[in-house]
C-alpha positions as CSV (number, residue, x, y, z in Angstrom):
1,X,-10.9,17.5,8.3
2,X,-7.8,19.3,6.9
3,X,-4.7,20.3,8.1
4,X,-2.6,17.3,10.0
5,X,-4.1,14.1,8.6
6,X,-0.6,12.0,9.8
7,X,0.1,13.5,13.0
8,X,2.6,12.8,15.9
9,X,1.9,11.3,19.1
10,X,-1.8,12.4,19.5
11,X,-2.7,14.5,22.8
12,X,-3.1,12.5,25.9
13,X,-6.9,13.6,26.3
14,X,-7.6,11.7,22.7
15,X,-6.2,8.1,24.3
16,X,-6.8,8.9,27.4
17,X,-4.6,10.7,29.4
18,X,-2.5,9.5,32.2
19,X,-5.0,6.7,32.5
20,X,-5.0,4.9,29.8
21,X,-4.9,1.2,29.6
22,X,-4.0,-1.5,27.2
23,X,-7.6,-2.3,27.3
24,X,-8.6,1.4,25.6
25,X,-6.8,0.1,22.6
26,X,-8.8,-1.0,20.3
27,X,-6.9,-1.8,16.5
28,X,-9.5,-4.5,15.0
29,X,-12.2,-0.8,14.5
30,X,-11.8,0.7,11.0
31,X,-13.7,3.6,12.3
32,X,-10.7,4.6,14.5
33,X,-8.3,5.0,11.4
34,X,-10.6,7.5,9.9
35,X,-9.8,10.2,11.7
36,X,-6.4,10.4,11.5
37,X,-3.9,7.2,12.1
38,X,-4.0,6.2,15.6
39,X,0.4,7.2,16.3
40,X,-0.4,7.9,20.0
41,X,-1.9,3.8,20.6
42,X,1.4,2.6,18.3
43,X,3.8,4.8,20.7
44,X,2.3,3.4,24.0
45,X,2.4,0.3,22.9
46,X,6.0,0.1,21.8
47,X,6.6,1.2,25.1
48,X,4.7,-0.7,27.2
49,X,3.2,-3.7,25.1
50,X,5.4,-4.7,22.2
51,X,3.7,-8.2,21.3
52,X,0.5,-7.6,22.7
53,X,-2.4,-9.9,23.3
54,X,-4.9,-8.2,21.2
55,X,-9.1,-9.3,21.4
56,X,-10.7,-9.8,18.1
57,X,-14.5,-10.7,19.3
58,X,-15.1,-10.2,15.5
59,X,-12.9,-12.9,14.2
60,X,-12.8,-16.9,14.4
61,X,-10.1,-16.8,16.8
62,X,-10.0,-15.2,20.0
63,X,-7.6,-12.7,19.1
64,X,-3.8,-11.7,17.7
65,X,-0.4,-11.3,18.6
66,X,0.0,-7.1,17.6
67,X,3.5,-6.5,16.7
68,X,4.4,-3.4,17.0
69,X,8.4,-2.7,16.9
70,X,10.4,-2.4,14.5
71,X,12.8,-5.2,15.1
72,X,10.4,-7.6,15.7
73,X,8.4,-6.8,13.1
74,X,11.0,-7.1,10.1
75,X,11.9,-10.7,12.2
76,X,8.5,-11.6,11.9
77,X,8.3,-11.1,7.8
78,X,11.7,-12.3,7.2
79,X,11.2,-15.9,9.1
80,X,8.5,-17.7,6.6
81,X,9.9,-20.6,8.7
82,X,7.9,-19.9,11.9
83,X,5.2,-17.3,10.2
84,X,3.4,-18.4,7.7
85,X,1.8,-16.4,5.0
86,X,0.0,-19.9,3.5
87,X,-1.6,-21.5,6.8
88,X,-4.4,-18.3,7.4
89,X,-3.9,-15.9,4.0
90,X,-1.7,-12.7,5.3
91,X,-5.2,-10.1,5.1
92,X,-6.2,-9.1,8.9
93,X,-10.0,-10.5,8.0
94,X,-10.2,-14.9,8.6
95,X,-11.4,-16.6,5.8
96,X,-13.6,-19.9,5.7
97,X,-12.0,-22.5,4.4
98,X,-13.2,-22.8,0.5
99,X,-12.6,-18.7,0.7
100,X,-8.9,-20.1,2.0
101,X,-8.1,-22.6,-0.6
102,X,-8.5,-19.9,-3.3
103,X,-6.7,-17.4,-1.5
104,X,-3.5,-19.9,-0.9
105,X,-3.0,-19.5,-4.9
106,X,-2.0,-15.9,-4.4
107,X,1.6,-14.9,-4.3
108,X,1.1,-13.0,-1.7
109,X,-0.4,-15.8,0.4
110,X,2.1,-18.6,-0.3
111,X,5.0,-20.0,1.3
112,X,8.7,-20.9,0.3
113,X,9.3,-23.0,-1.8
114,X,6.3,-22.6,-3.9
115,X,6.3,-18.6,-3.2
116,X,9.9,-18.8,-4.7
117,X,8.7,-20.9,-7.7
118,X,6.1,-18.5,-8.2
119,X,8.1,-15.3,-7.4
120,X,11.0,-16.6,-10.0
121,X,8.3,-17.1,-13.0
122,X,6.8,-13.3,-12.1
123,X,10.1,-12.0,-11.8
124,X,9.8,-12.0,-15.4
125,X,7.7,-9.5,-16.0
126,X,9.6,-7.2,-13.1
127,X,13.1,-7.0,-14.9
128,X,15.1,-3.6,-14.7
129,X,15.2,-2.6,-18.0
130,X,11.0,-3.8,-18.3
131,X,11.2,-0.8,-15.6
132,X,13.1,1.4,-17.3
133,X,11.3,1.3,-20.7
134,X,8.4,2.4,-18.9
135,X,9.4,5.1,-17.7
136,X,9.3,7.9,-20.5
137,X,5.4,6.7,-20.5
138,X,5.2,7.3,-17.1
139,X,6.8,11.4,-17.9
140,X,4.5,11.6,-20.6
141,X,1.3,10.3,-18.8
142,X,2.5,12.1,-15.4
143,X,2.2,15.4,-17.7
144,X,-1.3,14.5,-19.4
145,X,-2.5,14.2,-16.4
146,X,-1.7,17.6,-14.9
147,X,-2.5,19.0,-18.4
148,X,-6.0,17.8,-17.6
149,X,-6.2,19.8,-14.6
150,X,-3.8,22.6,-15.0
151,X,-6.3,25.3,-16.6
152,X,-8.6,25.4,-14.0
153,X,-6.5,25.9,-11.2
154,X,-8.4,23.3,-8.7
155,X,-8.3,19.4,-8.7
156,X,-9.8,16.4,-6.4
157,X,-5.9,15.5,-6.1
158,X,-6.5,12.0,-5.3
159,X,-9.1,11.4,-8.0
160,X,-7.5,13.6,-10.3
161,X,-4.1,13.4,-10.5
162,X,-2.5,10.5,-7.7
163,X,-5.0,7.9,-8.6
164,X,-4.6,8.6,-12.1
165,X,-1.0,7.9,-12.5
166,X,-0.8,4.3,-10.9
167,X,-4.0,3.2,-13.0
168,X,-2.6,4.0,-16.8
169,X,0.8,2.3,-15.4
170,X,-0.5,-0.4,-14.1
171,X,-2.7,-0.7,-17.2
172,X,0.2,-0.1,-19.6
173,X,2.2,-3.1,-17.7
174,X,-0.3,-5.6,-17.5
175,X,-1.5,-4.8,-21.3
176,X,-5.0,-3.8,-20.2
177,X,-6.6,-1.1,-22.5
178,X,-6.8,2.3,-21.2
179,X,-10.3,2.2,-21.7
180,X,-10.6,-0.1,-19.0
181,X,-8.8,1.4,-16.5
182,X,-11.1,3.3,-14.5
183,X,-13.4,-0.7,-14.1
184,X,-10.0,-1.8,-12.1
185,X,-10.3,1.6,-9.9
186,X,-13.4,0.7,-9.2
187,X,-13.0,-3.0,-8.4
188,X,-10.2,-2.0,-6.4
189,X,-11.9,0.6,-4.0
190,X,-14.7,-1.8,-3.7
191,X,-12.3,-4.3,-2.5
192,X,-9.7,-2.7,-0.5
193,X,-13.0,0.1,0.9
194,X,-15.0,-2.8,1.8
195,X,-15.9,-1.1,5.4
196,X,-16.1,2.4,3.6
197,X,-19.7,3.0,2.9
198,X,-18.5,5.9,0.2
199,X,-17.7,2.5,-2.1
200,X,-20.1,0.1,-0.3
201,X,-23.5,0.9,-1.2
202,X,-24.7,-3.2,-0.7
203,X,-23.1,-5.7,1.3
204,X,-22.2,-8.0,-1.9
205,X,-20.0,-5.3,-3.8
206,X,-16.6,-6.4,-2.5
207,X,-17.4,-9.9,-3.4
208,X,-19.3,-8.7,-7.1
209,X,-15.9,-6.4,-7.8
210,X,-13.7,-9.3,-7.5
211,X,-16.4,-12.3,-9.5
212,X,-16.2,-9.2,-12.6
213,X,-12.2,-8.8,-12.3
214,X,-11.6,-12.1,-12.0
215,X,-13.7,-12.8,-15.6
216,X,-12.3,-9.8,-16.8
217,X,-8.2,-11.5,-16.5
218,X,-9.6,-14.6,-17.3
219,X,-10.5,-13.5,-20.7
220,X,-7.4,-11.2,-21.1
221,X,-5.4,-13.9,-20.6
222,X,-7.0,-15.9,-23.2
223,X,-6.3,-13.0,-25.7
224,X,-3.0,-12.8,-24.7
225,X,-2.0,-16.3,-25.2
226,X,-3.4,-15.8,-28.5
227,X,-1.6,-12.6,-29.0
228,X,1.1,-12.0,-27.3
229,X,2.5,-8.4,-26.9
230,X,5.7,-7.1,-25.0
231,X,2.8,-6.6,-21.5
232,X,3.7,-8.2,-18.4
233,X,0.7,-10.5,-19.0
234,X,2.0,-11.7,-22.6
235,X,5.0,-12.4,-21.0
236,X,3.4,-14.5,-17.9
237,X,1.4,-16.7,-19.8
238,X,4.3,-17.7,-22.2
239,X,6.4,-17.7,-19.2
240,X,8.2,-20.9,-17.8
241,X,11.1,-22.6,-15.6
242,X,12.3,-26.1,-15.9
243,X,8.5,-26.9,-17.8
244,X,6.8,-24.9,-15.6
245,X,4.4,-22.4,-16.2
246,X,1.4,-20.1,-14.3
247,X,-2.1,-21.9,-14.2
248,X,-5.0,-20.1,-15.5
249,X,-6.2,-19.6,-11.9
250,X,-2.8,-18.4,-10.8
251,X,-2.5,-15.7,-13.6
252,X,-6.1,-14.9,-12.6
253,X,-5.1,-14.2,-9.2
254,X,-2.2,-12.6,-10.4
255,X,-4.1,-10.1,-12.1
256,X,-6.1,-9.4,-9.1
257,X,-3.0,-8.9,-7.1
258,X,-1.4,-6.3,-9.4
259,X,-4.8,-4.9,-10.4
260,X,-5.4,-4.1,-6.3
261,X,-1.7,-3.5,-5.0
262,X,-0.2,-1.9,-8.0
263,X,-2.7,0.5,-7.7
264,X,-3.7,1.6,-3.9
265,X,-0.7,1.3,-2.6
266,X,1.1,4.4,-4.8
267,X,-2.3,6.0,-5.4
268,X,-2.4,6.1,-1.1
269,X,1.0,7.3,-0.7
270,X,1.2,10.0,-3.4
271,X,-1.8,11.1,-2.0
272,X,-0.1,10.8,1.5
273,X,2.5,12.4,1.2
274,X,1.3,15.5,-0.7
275,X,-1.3,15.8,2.8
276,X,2.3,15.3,4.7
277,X,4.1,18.4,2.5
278,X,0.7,20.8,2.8
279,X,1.3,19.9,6.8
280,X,4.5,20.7,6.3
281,X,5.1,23.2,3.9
282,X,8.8,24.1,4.8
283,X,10.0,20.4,3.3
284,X,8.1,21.3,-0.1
285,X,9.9,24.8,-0.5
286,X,13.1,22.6,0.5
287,X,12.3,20.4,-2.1
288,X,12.0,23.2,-4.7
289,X,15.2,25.2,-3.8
290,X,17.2,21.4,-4.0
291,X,15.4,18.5,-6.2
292,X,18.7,16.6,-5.5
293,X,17.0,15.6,-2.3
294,X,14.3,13.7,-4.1
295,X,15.8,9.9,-3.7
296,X,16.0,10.7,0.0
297,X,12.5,12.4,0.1
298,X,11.3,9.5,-1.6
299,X,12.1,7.4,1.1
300,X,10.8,9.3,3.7
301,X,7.5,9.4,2.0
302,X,7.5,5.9,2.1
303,X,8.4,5.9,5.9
304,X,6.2,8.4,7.1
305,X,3.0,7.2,5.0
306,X,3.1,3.2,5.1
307,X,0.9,3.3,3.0
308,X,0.1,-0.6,4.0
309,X,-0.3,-0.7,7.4
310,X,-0.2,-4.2,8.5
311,X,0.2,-7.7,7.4
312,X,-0.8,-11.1,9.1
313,X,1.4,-14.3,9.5
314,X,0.0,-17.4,11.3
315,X,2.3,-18.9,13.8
316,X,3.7,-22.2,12.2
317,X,5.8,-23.4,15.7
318,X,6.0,-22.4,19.3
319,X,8.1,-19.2,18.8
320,X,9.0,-16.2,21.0
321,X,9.0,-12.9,19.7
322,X,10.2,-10.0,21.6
323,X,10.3,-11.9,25.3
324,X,6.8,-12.8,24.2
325,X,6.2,-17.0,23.7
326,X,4.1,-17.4,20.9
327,X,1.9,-20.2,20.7
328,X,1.8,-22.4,17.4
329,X,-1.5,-21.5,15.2
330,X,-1.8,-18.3,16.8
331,X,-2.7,-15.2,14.5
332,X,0.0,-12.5,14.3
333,X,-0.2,-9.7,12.8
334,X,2.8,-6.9,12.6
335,X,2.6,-2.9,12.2
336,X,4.3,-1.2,9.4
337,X,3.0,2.0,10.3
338,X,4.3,1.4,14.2
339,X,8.0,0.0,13.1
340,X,8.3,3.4,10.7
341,X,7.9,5.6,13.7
342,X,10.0,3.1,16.4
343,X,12.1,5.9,17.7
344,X,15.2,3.0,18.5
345,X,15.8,3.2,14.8
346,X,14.3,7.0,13.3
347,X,15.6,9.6,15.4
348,X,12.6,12.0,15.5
349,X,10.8,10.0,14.0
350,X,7.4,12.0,13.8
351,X,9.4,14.6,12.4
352,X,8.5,14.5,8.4
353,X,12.1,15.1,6.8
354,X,12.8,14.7,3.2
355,X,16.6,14.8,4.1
356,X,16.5,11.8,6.6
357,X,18.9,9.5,6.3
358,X,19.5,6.5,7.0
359,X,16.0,5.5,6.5
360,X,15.5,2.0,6.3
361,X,12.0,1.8,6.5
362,X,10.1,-1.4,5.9
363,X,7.2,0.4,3.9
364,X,8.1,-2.2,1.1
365,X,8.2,-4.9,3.8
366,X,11.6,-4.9,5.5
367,X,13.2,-7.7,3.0
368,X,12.7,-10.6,3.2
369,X,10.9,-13.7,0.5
370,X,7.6,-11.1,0.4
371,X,9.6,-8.1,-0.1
372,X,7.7,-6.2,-2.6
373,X,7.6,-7.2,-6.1
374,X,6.5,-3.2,-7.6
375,X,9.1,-1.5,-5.3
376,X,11.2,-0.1,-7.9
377,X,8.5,0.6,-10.5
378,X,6.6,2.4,-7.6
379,X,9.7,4.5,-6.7
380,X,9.8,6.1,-10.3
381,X,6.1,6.9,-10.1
382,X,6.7,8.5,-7.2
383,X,9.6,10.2,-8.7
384,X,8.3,11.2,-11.7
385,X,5.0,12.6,-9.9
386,X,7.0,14.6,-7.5
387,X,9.5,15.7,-9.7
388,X,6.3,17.3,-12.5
389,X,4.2,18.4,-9.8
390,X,7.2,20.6,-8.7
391,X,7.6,21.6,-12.1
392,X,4.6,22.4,-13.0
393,X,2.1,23.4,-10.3
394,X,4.8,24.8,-7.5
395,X,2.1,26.7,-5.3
396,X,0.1,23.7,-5.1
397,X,-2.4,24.5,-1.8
398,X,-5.1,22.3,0.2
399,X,-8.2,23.9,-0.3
400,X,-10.6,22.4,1.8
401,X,-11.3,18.9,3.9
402,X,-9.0,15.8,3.5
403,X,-11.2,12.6,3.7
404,X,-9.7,9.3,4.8
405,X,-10.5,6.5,4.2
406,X,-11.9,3.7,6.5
407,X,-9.5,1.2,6.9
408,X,-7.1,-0.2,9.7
409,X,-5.4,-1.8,6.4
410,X,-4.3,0.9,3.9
411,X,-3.5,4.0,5.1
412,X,-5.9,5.9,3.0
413,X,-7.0,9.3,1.6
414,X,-10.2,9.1,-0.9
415,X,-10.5,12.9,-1.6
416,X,-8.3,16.0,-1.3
417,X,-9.4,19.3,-2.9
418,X,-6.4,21.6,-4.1
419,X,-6.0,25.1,-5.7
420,X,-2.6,26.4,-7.6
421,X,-2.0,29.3,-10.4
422,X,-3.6,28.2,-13.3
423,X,-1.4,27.4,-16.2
424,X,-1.7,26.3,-19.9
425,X,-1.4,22.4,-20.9
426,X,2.3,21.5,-22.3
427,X,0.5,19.5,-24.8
428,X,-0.9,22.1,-26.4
């Protein structure tokens, strides 16, 4: 497919019409993500259905609360209180309950207080000038990577040049070798693509990826407590409050967190948002004539994108969201790709505007005790990407099919072919 890959509202004929029902809707299919985002479902059901009653035939449970304003959803991730990340794991998928256990030990799946004690020990390897020292790496690496591709005029952008980027960063910050970068890539796709068949040639390779990058930190870690560097890994394992410090497990799934999140989630929107500037070409020429608008264009990349779509909360009381009564134990899950287009707080908001403002998305979560750890370090990638691409490769063109990836979780794009002037390497 090429062309509009995040549209607006789809055409009535593609959810059917005047006729459709809550029951055409069906948000558990990965298949119906592929071809573009489905906006259209999202839009009817902030209108009609806001906390839905959605069947999951597929699941342990009967089905989910869908949450799909923008309100409700930023209530629903700031209130660890009634919504628990810890009781079911936040991932749409149910787990078993030795798969469970292991997954409670991830940051991302914990509670207050022992999400804050964790948070405060990783925070340590998240400080602003850790940030900032990284980021003349980031300018130099941002430009090796387009020297790489510069010459001959064409590039797989997302294999090429986005995916690139968040790889030798997040390798550089967690002190992995570069050499190894490119085995977390491929854990990751195998992980996060499980219901892709491009990265799932046998039903065990989700589960292989994350046995081999789980050995794989386990004997970093080792090294690193051995010999310590100034990587965020040195730090963590040296790291400690009050007497406290990470477990081997916890740095472990640490290191799977980072290795996975770190790197889809800005490979995805990079990738994103340059299919959102080729569909809308006037906002990159705005961009060129006026780079002061890049914070703000930033921000709208992150709006428009999501890049993560959803997260899940379990219901930990008898809670109503919306005028809807949730029911304690009950499976919630809320929309971050709905609440960035809720037109009660984006004016326009299918409109794609690098000038928007105010834009206070909830791409990084909408605040809260699981507002995103990488959000700053992300926003310089992006910058810096952006900000060279512009640079460097100005008449930057699709030149052929988008591919999307097949996930109702991350809001995906596995291959993009592009064609610009070719130029001669700066390093050169």
């Amino acid at each position: 497919m090429a062309g509009s890959n995040y549209p607006a509202e789809p055409s009535g004929e593609a959810f059917g019409g005047d006729t459709m029902e809550v029951t055409d809707i069906d948000l558990c299919d990965p298949g119906n993500f592929v071809e573009a985002v489905p906006h259209g479902w999202f839009a009817y059901l902030r209108r009609e259905v806001p906390v839905q009653w959605h069947p999951d035939p597929n699941g342990f449970a009967d089905g989910f609360w869908s949450v799909t304003r923008y309100d409700d959803c930023v209530a629903v991730n700031r209130d660890s209180t009634n919504f628990s990340s810890q009781r079911a794991a936040t991932l749409f998928h149910d787990f078993d309950e030795e798969v469970l256990g292991q997954q409670r030990m991830m940051m991302l799946n914990m509670d207050p207080p022992m999400h804050t004690r964790y948070r405060r020990l990783v925070n340590k390897g998240f400080t602003p000038r850790m940030i900032r020292d990284l980021e003349a790496n980031v300018v130099a690496s941002t430009d090796a990577i387009i020297d790489s591709v510069c010459e001959a005029g064409s590039a797989d952008f997302v294999e090429q040049i986005s995916a690139e980027l968040p790889l030798q960063v997040i390798a550089d910050l967690m002190g992995v070798p570069q050499e190894d970068r490119h085995l977390m890539f491929d854990w990751s796709n195998k992980m996060v693509g499980s219901e892709d068949p491009e990265y799932q040639q046998e039903a065990e390779a989700p589960v292989q990826a994350s046995m081999e990058l789980f050995a794989y930190a386990d004997e970093l870690c080792a090294k690193k407590r051995l010999d310590p560097h100034q990587d965020l890994f040195s730090v963590l394992t040296q790291a400690e409050i009050e007497g406290d410090q990470l477990t081997s497990l916890e740095l472990d799934l640490f290191f799977m967190l980072l290795a996975v999140a770190g790197n889809e989630t800005t490979r995805n929107l990079i990738s994103g948002a340059m299919v959102a500037f080729f569909d809308h070409p006037d906002q990159w020429e705005r961009l060129r004539a006026d780079r002061s608008l890049l914070p703000s264009a930033i921000e709208e990349m992150l709006r428009y994108v999501s890049p993560v779509m959803h997260f899940r909360r379990q219901a930990a009381a008898d809670v109503v969201i919306g005028d809807q009564k949730i029911t304690e134990g009950d499976k919630v899950v809320f929309w971050h790709i709905s609440a960035n287009r809720d037109a009660s707080v984006f004016e326009n908001p299918d409109v794609f505007d690098i000038g928007r403002t105010p834009n206070n998305h909830m791409a990084f979560g909408g605040g809260g005790p699981h507002f995103c750890l990488g959000a700053n370090l992300a926003r310089m990638e992006i910058r810096v990407m952006f900000d060279r691409l512009l640079d460097r490769v100005p008449d930057i063109r699709l030149d052929g099919d988008v591919q999307r990836l097949r996930s109702n979780f991350i809001n995906g794009v596995k291959h993009i072919p592009v064609a610009f002037t070719p130029s001669a390497p700066l390093g050169r």
